[in-house]
MDTraj code that builds the backbone (N, CA, C; nanometers):
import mdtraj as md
import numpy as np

residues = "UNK UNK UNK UNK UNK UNK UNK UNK UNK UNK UNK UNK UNK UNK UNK UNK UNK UNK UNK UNK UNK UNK UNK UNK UNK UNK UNK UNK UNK UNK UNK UNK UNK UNK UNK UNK UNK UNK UNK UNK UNK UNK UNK UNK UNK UNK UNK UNK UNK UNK UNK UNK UNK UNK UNK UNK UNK UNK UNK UNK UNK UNK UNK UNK UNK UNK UNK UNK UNK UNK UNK UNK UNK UNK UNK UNK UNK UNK UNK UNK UNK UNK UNK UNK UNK UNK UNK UNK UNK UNK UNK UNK UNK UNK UNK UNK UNK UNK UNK UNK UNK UNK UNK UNK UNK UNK UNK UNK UNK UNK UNK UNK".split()
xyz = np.array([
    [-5.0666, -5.6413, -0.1358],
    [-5.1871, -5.5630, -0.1156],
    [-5.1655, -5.4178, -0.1577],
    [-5.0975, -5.3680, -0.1379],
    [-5.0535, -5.2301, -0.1593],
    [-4.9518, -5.1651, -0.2548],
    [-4.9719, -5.0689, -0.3412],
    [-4.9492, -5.0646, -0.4378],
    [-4.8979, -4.9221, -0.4134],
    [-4.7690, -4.9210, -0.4269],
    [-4.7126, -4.8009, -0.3880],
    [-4.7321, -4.6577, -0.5065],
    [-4.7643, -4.5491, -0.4633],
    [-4.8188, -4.4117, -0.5382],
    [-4.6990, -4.2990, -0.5294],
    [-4.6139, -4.2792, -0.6221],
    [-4.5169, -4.2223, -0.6596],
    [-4.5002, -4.0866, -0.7168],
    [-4.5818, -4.1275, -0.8234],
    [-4.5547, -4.0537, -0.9499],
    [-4.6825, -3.9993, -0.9680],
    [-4.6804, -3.8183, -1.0530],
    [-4.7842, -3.8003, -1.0971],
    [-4.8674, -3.8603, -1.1471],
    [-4.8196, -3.9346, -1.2421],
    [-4.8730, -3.9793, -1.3694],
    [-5.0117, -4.0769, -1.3608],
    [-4.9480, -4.1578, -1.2323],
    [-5.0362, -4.2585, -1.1833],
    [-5.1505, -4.2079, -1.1228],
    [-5.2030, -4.0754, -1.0899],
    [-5.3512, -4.0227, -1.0575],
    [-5.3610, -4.0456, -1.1944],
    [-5.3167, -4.0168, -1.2709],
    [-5.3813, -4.0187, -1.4571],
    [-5.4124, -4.1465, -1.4532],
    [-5.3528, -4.2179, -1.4414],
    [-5.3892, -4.3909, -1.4682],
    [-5.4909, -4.4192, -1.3785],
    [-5.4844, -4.4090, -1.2263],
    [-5.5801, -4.4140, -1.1624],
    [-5.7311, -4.3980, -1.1735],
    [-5.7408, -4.2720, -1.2304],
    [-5.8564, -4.1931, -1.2578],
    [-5.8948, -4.2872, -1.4169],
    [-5.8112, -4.2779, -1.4555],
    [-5.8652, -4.4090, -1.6011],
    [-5.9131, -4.5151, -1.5693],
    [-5.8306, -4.6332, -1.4714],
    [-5.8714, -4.6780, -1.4448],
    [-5.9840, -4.7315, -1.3311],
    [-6.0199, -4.6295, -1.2586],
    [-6.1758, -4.6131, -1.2049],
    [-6.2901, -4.6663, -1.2371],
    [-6.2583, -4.6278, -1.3979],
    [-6.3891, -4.6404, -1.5314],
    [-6.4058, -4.7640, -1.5236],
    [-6.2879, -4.8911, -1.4963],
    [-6.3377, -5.0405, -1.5139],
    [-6.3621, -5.0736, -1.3862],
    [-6.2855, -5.0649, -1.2832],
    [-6.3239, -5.1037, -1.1664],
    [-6.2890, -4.9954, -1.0356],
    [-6.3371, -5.0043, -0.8977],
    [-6.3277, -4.8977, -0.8092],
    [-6.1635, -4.9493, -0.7719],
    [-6.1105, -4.8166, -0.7512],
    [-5.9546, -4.8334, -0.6938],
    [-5.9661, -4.7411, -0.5244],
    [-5.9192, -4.8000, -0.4704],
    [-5.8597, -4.7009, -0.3617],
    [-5.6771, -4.6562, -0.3169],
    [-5.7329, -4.5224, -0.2652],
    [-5.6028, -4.4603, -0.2401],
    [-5.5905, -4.4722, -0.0918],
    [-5.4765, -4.4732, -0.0363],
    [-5.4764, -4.4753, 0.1601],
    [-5.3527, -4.3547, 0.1692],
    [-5.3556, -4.2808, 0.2142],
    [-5.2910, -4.1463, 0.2362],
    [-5.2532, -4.1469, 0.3309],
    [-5.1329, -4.1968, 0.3960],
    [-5.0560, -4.2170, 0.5087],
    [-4.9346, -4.1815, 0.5410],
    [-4.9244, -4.0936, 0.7280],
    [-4.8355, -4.0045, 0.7598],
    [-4.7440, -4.1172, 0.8153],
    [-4.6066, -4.1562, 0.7965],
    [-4.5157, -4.2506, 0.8375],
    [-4.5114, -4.2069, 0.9683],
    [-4.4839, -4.0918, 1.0344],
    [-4.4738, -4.0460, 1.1978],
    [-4.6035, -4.0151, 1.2577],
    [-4.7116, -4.0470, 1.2095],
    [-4.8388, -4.0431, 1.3097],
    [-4.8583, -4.1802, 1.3150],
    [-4.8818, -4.1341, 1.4495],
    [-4.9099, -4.2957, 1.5509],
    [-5.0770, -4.2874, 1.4761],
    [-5.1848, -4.2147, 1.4615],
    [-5.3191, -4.2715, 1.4254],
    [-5.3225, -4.2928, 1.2923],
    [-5.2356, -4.2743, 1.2111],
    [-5.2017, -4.3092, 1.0712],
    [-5.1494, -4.4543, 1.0321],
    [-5.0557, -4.4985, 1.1685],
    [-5.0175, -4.6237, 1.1990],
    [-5.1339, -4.7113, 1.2263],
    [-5.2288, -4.6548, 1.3029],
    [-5.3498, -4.7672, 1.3428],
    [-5.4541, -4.7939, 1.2268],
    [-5.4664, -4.6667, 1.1611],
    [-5.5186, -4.6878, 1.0718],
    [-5.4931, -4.7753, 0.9292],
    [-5.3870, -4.7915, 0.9327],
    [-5.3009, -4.8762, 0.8323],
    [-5.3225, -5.0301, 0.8779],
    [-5.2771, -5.0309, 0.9817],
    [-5.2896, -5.1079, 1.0463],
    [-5.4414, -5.1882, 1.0734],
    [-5.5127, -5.0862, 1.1063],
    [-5.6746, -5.1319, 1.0799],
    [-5.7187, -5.2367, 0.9490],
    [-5.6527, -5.1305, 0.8631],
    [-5.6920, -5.1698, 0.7229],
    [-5.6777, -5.3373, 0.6779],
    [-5.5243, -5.3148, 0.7126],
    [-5.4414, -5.4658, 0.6871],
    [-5.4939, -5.5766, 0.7702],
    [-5.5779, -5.5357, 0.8949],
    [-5.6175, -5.6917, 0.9684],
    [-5.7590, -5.7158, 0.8474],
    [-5.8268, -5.6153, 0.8631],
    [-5.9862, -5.6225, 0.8198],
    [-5.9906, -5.6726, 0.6440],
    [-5.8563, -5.6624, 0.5663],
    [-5.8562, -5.6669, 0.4397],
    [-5.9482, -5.8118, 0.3453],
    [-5.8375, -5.8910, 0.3796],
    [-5.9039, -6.0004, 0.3673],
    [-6.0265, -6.0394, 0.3546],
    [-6.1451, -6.0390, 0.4812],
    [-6.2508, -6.0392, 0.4985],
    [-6.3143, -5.8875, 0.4581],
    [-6.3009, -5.8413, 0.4167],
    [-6.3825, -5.7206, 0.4115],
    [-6.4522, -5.6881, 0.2482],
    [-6.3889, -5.8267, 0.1673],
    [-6.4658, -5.8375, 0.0167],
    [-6.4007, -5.7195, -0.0615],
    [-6.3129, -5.7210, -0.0790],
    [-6.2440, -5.5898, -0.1592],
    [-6.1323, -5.6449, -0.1757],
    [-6.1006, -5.7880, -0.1407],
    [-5.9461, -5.8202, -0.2148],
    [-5.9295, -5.7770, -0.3750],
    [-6.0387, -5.7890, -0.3715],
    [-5.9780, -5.7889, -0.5651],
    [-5.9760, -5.6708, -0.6063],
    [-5.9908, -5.5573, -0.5218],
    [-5.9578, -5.4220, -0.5474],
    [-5.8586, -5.3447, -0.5082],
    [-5.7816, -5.2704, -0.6288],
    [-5.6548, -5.2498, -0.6415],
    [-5.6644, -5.1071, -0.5317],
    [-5.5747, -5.1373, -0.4333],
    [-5.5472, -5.0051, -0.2996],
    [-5.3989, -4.9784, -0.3262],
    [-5.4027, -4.8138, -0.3452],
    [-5.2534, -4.7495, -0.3997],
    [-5.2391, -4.7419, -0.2631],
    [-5.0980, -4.6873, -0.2223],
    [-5.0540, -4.6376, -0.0701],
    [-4.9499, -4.5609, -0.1424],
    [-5.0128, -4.4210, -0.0922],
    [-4.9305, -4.2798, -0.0606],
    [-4.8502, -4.2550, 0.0569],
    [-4.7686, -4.2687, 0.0340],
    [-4.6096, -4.1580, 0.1987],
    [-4.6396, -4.0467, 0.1997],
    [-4.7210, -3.9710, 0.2682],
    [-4.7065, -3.8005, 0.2575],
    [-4.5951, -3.7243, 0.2993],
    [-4.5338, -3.8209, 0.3864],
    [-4.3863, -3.6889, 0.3904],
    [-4.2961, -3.6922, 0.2340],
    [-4.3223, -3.8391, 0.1965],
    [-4.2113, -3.8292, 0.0466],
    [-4.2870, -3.7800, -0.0332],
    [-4.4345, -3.7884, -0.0619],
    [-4.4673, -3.7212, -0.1678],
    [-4.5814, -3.6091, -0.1199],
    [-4.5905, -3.5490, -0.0937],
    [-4.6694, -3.4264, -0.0474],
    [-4.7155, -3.4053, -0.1809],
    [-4.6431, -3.3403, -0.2829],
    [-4.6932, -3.3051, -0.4122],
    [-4.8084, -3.3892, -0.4456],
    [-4.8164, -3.4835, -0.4474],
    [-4.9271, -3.6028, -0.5064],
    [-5.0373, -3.5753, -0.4558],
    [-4.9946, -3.5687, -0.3061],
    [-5.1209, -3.5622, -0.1933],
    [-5.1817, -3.4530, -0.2203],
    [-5.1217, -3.3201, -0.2407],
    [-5.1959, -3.1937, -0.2726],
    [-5.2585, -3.2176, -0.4642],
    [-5.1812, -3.3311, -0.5309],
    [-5.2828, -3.3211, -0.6682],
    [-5.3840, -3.3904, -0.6319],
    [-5.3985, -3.5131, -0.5547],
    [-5.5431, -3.5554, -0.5062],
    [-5.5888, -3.4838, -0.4481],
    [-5.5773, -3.4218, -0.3877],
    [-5.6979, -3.3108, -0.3345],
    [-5.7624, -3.2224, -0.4315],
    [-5.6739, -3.1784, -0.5636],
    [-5.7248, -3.1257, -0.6153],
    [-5.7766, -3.1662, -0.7340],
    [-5.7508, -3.2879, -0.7716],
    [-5.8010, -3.3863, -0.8344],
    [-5.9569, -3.4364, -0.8258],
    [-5.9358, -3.4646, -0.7295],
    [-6.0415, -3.5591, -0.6614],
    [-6.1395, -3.4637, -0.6298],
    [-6.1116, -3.3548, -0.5910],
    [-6.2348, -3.2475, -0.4736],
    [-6.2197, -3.2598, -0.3571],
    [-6.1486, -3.3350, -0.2871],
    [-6.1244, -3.3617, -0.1325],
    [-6.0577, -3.2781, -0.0490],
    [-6.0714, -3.2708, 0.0529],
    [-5.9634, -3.1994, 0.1352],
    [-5.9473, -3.2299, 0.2420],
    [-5.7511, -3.2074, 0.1984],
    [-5.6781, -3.2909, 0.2798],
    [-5.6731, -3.3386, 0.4131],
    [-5.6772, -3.4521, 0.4380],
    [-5.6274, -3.5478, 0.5687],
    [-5.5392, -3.6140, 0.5130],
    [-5.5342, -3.6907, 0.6829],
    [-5.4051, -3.7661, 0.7029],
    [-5.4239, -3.8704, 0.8607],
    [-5.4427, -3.9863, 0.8604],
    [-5.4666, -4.1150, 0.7098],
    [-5.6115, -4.0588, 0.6718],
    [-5.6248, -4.0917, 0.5175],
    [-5.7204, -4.0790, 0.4557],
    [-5.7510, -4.1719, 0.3604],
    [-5.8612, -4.2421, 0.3427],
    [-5.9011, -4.3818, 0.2343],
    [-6.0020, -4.3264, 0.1490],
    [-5.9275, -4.2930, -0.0088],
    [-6.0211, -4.2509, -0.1069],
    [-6.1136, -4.3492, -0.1944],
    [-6.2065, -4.3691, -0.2157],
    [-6.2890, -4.4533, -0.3452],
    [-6.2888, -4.3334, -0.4166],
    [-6.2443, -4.4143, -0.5515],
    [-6.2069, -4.3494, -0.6803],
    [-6.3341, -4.4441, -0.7439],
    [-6.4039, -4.4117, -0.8291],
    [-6.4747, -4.4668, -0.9167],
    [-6.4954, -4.3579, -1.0168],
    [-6.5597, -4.4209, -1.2164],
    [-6.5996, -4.3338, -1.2675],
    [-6.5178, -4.2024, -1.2805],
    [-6.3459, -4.2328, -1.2510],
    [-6.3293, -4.1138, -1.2219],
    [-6.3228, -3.9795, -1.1155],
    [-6.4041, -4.0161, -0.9925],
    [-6.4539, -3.8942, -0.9178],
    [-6.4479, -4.0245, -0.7593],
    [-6.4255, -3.9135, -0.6760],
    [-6.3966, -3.8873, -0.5422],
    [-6.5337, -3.9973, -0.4768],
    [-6.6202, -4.1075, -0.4662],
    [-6.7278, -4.1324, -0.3723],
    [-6.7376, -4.1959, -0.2852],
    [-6.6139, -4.2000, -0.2064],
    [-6.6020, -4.1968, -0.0196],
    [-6.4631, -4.1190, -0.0027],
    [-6.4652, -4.0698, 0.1154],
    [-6.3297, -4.0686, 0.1517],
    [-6.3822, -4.0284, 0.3171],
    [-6.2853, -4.0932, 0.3937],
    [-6.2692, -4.0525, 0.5241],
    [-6.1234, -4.0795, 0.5717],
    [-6.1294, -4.0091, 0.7218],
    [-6.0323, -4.0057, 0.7373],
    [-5.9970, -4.0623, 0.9220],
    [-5.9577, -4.0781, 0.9370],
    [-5.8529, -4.1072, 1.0617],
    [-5.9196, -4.2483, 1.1179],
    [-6.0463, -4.2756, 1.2426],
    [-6.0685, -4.3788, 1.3026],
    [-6.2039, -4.3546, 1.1906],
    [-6.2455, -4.2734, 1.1404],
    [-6.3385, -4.2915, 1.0846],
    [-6.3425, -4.4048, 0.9602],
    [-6.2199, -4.4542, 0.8812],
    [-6.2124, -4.5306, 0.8065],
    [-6.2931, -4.6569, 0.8425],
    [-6.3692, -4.7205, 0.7183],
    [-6.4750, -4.8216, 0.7614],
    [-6.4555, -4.9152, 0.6166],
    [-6.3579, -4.9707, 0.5879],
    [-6.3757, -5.0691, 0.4473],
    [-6.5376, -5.1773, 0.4750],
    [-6.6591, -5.1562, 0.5537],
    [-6.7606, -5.1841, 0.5492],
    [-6.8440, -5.1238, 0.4260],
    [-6.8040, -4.9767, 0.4549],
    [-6.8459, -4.8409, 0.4246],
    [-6.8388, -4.8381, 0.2572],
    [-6.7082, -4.8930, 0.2715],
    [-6.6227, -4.8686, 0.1337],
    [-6.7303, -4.9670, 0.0126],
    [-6.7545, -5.1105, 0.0775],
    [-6.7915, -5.1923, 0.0189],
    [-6.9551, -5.1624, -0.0187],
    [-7.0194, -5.0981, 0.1140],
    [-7.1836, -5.0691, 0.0464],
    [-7.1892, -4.9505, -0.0322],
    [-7.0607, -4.8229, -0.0998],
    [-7.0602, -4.7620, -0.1453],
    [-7.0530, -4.8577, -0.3273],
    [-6.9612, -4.8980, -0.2672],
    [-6.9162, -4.9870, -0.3812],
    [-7.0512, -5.0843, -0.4879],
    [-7.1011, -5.1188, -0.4118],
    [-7.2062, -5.2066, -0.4027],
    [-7.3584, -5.1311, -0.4394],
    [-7.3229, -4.9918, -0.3910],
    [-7.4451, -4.9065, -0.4800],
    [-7.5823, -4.9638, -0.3786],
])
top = md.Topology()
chain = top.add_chain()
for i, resn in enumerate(residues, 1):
    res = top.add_residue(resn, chain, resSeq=i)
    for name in ("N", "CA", "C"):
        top.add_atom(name, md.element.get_by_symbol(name[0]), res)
traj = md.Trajectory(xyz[None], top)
């Protein structure tokens, strides 16, 4: 399910690949316990929530901080932590953050 986010380079790819289909990013603190639930949220609801077939990166913010601050400035967002981005087209059109995460949300965005 999760597709680990490393490297600069891969917002470049990311953001390319937007254009064919919606990608999401999950921006997650390894030592926050609501970062844990939220991860955790994600992974029960995945399955059922009609978005298997959409590719979800997973960011470490303590290992990569750098990344996290180019999505923010990438994207237009600003920063949280956990945070679930829809990337489409290129550009930023959901993101929330902590209990607010809703892959419901994600899907009627998606869905237009």
């Amino acid at each position: 399910m999760w597709l680990p986010l490393t490297t600069p380079e891969q917002l470049t790819a990311i953001a390319q690949e937007s254009h064919e289909h919606p990608v999401l990013i999950f921006k997650h603190s390894t030592t926050c316990s609501i970062s844990a639930m939220a991860k955790t949220k994600i992974e029960r609801q995945w399955a059922d929530s009609g978005l298997a077939d959409t590719t979800i990166y997973y960011l470490d913010l303590l290992r990569f901080r750098p990344i996290s601050n180019q999505i923010a400035q990438q994207f237009s967002v600003h920063h949280e932590s956990p945070q679930l981005l829809l990337i489409q087209g290129g550009e930023c059109t959901y993101d929330a953050s902590h209990m607010g995460i809703q892959l419901r949300e994600v899907k009627e965005v998606i869905a237009g």
